[in-house]
C-alpha positions as CSV (number, residue, x, y, z in Angstrom):
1,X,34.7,-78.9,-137.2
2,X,33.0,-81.1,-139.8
3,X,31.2,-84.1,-139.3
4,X,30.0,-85.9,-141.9
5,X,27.4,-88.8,-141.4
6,X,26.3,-91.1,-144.3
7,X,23.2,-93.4,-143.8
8,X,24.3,-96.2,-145.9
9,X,21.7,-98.5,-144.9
10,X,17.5,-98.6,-145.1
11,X,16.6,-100.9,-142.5
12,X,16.3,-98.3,-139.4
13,X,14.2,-95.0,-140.4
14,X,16.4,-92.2,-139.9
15,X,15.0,-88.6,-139.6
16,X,17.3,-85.2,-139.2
17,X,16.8,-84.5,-135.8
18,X,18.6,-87.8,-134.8
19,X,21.5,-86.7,-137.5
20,X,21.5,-83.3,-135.7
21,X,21.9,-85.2,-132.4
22,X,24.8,-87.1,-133.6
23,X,26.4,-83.9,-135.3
24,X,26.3,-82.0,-131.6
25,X,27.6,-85.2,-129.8
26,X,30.2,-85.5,-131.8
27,X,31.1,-81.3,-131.7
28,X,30.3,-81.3,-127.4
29,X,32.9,-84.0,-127.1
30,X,35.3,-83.0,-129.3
31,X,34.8,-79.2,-127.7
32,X,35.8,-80.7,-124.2
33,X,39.0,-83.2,-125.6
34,X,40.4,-82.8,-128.8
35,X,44.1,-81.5,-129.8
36,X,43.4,-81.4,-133.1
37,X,42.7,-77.9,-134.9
38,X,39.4,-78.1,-136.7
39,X,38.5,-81.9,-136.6
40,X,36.7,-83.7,-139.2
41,X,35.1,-86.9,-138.5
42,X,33.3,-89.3,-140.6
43,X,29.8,-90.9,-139.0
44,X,28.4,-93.9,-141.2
45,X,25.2,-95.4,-140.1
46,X,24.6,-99.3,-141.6
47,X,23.3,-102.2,-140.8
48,X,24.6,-105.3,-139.3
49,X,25.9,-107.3,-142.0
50,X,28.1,-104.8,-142.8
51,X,29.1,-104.5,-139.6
52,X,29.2,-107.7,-139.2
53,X,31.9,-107.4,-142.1
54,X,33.8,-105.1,-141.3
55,X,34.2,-106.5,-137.2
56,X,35.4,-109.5,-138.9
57,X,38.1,-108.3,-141.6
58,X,39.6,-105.6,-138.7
59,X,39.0,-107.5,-135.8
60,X,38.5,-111.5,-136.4
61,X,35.0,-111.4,-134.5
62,X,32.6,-112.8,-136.9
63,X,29.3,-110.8,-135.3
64,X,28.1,-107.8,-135.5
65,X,28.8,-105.1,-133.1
66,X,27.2,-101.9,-132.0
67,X,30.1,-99.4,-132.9
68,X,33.8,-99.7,-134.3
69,X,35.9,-96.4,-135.0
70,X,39.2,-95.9,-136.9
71,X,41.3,-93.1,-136.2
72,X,43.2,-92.2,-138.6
73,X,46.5,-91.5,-136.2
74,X,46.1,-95.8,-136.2
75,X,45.7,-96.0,-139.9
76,X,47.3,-98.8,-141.3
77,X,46.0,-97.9,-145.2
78,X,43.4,-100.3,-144.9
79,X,41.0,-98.8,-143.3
80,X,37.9,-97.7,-145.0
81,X,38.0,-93.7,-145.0
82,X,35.1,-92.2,-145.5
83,X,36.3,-88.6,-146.1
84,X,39.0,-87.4,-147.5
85,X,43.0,-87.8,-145.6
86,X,43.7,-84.5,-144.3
87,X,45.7,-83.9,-141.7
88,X,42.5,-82.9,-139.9
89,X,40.8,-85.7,-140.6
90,X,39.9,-87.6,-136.6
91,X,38.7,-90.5,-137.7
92,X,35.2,-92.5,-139.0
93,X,32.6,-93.8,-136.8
94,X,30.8,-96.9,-138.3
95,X,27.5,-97.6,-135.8
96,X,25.2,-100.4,-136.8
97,X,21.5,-99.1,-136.5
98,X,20.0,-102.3,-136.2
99,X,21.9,-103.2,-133.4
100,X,21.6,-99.6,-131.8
101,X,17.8,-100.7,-132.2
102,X,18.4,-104.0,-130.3
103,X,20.5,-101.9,-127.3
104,X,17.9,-99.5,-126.8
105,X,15.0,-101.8,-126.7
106,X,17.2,-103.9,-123.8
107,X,18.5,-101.0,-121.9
108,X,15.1,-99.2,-121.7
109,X,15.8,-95.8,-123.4
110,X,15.5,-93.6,-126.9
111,X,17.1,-94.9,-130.0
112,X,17.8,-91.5,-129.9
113,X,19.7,-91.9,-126.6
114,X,21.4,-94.6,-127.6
115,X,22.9,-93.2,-131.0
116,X,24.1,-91.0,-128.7
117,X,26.1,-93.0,-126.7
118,X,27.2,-95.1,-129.5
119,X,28.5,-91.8,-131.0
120,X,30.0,-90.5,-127.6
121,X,32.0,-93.4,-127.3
122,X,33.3,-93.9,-130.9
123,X,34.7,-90.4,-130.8
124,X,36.7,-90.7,-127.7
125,X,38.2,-93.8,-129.0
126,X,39.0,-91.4,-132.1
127,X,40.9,-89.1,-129.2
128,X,42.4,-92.3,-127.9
129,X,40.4,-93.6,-125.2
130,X,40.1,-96.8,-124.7
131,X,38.6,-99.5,-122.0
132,X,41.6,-102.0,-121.8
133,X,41.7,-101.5,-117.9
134,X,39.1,-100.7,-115.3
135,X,40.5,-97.5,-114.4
136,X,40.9,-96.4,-118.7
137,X,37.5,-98.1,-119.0
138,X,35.6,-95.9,-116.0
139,X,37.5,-92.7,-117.7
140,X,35.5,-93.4,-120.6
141,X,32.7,-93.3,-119.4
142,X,33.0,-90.3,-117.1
143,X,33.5,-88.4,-120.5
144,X,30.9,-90.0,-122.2
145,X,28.1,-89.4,-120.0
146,X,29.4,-85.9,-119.5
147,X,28.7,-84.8,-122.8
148,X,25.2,-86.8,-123.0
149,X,24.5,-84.7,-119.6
150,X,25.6,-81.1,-121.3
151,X,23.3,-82.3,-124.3
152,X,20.3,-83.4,-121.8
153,X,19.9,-86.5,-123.2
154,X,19.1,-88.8,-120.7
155,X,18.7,-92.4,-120.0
């Protein structure tokens, strides 16, 4: 299963062992969910104006956000793909470090733990998840924290 992840900004230091981390996120939940044979998903790390941008042109919110994904079952062409259109192809992830920065300060763990999360729950919106209700919302987050448990990575 490939996962790709670009850092496409320089604002928020990013070392391998936090690419690493997001690689096996993304490979423990998609080990646990996915229907798809051989997955490839698309990770891009940037900061928050584009973010910012792209939360605006997809979702008329003019602020940045922590994490939008795009599965490509949704795809409407418009989309920015990141890799290739195979019929493999899950999805990309687009997290903004410098708001992933922000969380974890607030919330009192890792940026580490946090990237994490961030990652955990853009790939189960990939696998169609969502949080529209409280029941799909607590669902969620069941699976999310279940794969941040099988990974150890704690709050």
């Amino acid at each position: 299963m490939p996962v790709y992840v670009n850092n496409l900004q320089e604002k928020v230091k990013v070392d391998n062992r936090l690419l690493d981390t997001l690689t096996l996120v993304v490979q423990t939940a998609l080990g646990t969910d996915c229907s798809k044979e051989d997955p490839e998903v698309s990770i891009a790390l940037v900061d928050d104006e584009y973010i910012r941008e792209l939360n605006f042109k997809f979702r008329k919110m003019d602020r940045p956000t922590d994490v939008l994904s795009f599965p490509m079952a949704e795809s409407t062409g418009e989309e920015p793909p990141l890799q290739g259109d195979e019929d493999n192809v899950l999805g990309d992830i687009i997290i903004s470090m410098e708001t992933a920065v922000r969380q974890a300060e607030e919330y009192g763990h890792s940026l580490t733990r946090e990237m994490a999360y961030l990652t955990s729950h853009g790939i189960f919106h990939l696998m169609g998840y969502d949080h529209d209700s409280e029941d799909s919302r607590q669902l969620m987050r069941q699976k999310e924290e279940q794969v941040l448990l099988a990974l150890n990575i704690a709050r």
